[in-house]
Structure formats: structure tokens, C-alpha cells
DRENVEX-235856 format. One line per 2 residues: number of its first residue (from 1); for each residue x, y, z of N, C-alpha, C, O, CB. Coordinates in steps of 0.2 Angstrom, whole numbers, plus 2048, in hexadecimal, padded with zeros to 3 digits. Glycine has a CB too. Layout:
N
NUM = X:Y:Z:X:Y:Z:X:Y:Z:X:Y:Z:X:Y:Z ~ ... .
// end
This chain:
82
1 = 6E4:5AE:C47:6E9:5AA:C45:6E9:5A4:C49:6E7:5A3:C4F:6F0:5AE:C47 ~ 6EB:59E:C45:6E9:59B:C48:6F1:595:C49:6F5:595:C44:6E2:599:C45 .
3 = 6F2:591:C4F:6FB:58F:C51:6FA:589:C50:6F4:586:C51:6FF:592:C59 ~ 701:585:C4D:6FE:57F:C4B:707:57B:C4F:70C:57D:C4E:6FD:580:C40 .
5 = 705:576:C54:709:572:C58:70D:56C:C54:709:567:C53:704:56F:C5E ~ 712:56C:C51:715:569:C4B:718:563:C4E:71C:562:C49:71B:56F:C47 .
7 = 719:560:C50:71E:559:C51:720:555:C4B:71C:552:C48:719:554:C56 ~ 727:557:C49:726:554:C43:72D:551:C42:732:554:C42:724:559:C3E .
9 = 72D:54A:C40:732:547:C40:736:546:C3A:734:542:C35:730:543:C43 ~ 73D:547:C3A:740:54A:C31:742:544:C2F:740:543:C29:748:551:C2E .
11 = 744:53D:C31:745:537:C2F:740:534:C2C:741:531:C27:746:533:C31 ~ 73B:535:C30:736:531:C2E:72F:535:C29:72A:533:C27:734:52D:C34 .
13 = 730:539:C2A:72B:540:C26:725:541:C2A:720:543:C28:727:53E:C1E ~ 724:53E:C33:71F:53B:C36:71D:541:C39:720:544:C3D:720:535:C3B .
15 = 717:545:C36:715:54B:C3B:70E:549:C3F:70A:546:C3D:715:553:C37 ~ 711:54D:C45:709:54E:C49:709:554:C4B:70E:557:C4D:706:54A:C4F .
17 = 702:556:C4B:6FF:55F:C4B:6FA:55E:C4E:6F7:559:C4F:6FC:564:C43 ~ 6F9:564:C52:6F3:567:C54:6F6:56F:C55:6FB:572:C56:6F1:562:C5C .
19 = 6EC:56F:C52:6E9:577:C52:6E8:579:C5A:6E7:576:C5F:6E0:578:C4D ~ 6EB:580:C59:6EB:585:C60:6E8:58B:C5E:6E9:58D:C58:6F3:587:C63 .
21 = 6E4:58D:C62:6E0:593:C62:6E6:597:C64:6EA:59A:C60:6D8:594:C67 ~ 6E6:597:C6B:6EB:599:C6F:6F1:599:C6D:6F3:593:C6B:6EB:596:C74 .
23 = 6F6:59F:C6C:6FB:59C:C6B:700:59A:C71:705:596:C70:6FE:5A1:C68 ~ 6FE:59D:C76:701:59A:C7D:701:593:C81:706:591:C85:6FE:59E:C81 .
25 = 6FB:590:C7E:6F9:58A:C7F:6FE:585:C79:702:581:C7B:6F1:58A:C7F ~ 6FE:587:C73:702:585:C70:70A:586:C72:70E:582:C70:701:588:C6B .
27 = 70B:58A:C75:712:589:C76:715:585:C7C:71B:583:C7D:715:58F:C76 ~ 710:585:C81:711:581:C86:710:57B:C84:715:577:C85:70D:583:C8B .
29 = 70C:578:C81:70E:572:C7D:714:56F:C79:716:569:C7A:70A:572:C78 ~ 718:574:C76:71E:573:C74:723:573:C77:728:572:C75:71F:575:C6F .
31 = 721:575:C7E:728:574:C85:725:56F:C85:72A:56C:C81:728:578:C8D ~ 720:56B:C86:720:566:C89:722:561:C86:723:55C:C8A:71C:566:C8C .
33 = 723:560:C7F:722:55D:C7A:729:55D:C79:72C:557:C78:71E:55F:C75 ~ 72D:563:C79:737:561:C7B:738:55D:C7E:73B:558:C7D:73C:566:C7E .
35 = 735:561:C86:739:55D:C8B:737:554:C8B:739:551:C90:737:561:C94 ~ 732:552:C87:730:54B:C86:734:547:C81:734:541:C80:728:54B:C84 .
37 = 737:54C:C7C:739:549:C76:743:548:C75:747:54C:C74:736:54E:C71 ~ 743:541:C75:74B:543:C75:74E:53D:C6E:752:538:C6E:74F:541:C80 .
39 = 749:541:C6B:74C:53E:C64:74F:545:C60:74B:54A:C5E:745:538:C60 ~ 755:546:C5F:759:54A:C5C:755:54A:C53:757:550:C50:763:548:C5E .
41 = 753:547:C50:74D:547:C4A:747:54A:C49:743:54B:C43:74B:541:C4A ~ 746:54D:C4F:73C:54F:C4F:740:556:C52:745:558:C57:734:548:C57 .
43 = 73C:55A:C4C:73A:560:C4E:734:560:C4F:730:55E:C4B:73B:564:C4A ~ 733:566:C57:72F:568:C57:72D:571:C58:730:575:C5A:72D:564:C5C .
45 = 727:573:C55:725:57A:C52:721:57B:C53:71D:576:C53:724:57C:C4C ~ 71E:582:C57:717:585:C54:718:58B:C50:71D:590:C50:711:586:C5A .
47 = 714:58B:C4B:715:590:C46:70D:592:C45:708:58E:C45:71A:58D:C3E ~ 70E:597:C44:705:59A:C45:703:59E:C3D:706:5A3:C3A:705:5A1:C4E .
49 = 6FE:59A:C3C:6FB:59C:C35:6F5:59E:C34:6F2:59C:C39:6FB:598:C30 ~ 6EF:5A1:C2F:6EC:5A4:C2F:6E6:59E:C2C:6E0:59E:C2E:6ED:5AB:C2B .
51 = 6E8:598:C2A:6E3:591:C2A:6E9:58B:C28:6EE:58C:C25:6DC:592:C23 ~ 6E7:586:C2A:6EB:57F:C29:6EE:57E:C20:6F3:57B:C1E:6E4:579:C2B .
53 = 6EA:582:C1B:6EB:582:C15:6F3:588:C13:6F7:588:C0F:6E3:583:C12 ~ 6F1:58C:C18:6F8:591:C18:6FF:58F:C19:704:590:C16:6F7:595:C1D .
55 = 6FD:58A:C1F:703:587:C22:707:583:C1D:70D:583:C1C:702:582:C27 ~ 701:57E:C19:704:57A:C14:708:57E:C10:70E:57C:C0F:700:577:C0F .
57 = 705:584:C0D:708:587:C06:70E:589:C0B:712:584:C0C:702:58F:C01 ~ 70F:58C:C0D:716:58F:C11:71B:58A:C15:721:58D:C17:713:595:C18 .
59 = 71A:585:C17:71D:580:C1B:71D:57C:C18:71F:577:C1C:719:57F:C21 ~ 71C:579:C12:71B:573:C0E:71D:56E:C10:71B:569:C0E:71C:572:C08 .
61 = 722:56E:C13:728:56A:C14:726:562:C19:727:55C:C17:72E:56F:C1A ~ 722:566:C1F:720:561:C22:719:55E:C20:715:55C:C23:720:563:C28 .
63 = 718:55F:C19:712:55B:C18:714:554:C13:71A:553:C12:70C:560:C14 ~ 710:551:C11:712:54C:C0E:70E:54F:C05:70A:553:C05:70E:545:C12 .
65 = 711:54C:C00:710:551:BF9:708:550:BF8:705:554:BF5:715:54F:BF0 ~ 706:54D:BFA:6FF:54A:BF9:6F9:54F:BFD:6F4:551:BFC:6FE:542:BFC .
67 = 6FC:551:C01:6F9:555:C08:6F8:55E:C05:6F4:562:C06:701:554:C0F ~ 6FD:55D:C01:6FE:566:BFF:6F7:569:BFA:6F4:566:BF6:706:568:BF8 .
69 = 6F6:56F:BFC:6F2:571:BF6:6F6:574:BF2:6FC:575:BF2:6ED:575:BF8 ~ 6F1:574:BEE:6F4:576:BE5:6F4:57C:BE5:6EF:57F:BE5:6EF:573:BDE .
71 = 6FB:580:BE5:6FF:584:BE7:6FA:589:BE2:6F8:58E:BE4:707:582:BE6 ~ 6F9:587:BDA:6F9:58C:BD6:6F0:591:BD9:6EF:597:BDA:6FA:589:BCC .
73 = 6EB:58A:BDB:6E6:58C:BDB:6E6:590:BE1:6E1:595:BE2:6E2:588:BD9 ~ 6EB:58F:BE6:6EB:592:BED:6EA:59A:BEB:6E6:59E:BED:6F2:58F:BF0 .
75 = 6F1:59A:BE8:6F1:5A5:BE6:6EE:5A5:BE2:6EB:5AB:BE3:6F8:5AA:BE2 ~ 6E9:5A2:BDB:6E4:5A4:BD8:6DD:5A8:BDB:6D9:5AB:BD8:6E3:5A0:BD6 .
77 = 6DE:5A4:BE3:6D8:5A6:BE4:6D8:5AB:BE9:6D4:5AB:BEE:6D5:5A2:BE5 ~ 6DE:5B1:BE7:6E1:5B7:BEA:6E0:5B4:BF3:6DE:5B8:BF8:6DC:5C0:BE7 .
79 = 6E3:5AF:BF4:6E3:5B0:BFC:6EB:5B2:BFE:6EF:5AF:BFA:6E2:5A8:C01 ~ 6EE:5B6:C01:6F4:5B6:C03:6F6:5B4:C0A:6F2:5B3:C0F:6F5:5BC:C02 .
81 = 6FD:5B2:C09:700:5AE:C0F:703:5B5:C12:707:5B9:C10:706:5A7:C0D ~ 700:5B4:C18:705:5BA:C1F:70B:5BA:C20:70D:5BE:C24:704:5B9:C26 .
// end
């Protein structure tokens, strides 16, 4: 599984990520990334997924429509989301 450090900003659709092996290291990142952030706009997450292409399909939200894979060929190619 692999954890993904979300900084993501809902006015402006501005996200930044970074991959975590660790999920622990991942979350200590996202303390530190609160206590740094004091714009009430930016959510920050980690949410941990089985590959970067998972996240999209389940999380879509934070991506930009361009960014997504194409949903149908995703389950065609029997992968399932955890």
C-alpha cells in the first residue's frame, strides 16, 4: 500500500502530493504541514492506495479532468479498488 501526502487547495484546485512508502512518515508530514498552514481553503490528507492510478479513480476530486484515467477501461481491466 502505498500513502499519498495531499495538500490540496479547494479555491484554487492547486494540489501537491508526495508518495510515502511509510505511512508514518506520511503522517508526520501532514502534522507538520497543519501546523504550517493557516489558510482555512487547503485541505490537507493522506489517504493510502494500492497505486497513484487508484487514488484517481476513488478520489477524483482532487485531480484535474485531464489528469483522470478513463474510468471504463480502468474496471475492464478487472483491477479492483480496496
Amino acid at each position: 500500500m502505498k500513502h499519498f501526502l495531499m495538500v490540496f487547495n479547494r479555491k484554487t484546485g492547486a494540489l501537491r502530493m508526495k508518495e510515502y512508502a511509510d505511512v508514518r512518515d506520511a503522517i508526520l508530514q501532514r502534522l507538520e504541514e497543519e501546523q504550517a498552514n493557516d489558510n482555512p481553503d487547503v485541505e490537507i490528507v493522506v489517504i493510502g492506495a494500492p497505486s497513484l492510478e487508484d487514488l484517481k479513480v476513488t478520489h477524483s476530486r482532487y485531480f484535474a479532468v485531464d489528469e483522470l484515467p478513463d474510468v471504463a477501461s480502468y474496471w475492464a481491466q478487472g483491477e479492483k479498488v480496496s
